[in-house]
C-alpha positions in Angstrom: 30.1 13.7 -6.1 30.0 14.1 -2.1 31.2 11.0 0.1 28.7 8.7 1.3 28.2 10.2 5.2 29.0 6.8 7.7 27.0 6.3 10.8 27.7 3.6 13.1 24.9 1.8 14.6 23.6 4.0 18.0 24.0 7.1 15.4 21.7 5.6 12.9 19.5 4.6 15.4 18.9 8.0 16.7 19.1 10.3 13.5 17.3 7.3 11.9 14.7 10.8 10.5 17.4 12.7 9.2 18.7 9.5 7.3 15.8 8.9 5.5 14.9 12.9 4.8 18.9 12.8 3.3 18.3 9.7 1.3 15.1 11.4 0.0 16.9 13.3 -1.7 19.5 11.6 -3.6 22.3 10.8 -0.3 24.0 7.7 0.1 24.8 6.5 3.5 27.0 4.0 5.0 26.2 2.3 8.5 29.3 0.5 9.8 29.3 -1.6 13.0 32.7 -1.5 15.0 34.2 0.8 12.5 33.4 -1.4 9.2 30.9 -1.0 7.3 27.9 -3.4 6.8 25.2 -1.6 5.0 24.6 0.8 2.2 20.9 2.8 2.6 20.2 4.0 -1.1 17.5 5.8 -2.7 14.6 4.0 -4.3 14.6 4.5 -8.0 11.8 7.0 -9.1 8.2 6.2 -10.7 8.9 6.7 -14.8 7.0 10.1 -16.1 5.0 8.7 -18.9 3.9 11.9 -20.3 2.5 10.8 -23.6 2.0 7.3 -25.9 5.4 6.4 -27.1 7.4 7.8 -24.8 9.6 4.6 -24.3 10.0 4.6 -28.0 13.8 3.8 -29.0 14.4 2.3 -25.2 12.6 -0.9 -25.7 13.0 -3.6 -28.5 11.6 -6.4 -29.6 13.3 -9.3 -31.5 11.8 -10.3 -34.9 11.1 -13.8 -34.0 9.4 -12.6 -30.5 6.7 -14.7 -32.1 7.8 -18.0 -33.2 7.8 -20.6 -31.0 10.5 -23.3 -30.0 10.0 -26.8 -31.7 8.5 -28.7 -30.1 7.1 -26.4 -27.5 3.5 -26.5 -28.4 3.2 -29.8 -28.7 5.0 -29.9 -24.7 1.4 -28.0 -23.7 -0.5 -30.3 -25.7 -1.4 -28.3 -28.6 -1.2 -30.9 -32.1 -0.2 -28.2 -34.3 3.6 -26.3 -33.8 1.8 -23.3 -35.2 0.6 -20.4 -33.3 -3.1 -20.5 -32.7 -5.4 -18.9 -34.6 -2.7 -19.4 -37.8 -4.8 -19.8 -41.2 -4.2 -24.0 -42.5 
């Protein structure tokens, strides 16, 4: 992997285009201030391709209990019952 180009400030202020087009596509660069540096300009991460239904299948979970309530958590909102709604009596 390439080095991180440095500017110092008056640089980045006048190549402030040519920054952004080498960020764009995938550069890291350092702007230092007296010789040290004091920001890192990083590209944005991307928009996720969702080409079909289920293509996040295996990178998302969800815990078995992602139902159940705490106790006493329902009765903190005012609802009598510690059940969730809609539950059969």
């Amino acid at each position: 992997m390439e080095a991180a180009r440095q500017y110092n400030v008056h640089e980045a202020k006048t190549h402030f285009s040519k920054i952004l087009e080498a960020v764009a596509t995938g550069a890291e660069v350092i702007i230092s201030k007296s010789g040290e540096p004091v920001a890192k300009v990083i590209p944005l991460v991307g928009k996720v391709l969702r080409t079909d239904y289920g293509s996040l299948r295996g990178r998302i979970t969800v815990a078995d209990d992602f139902d159940d309530l705490p106790d006493g958590f329902a009765e903190a909102f005012g609802d009598e019952a510690d059940e969730p709604s809609g539950a059969a009596e």
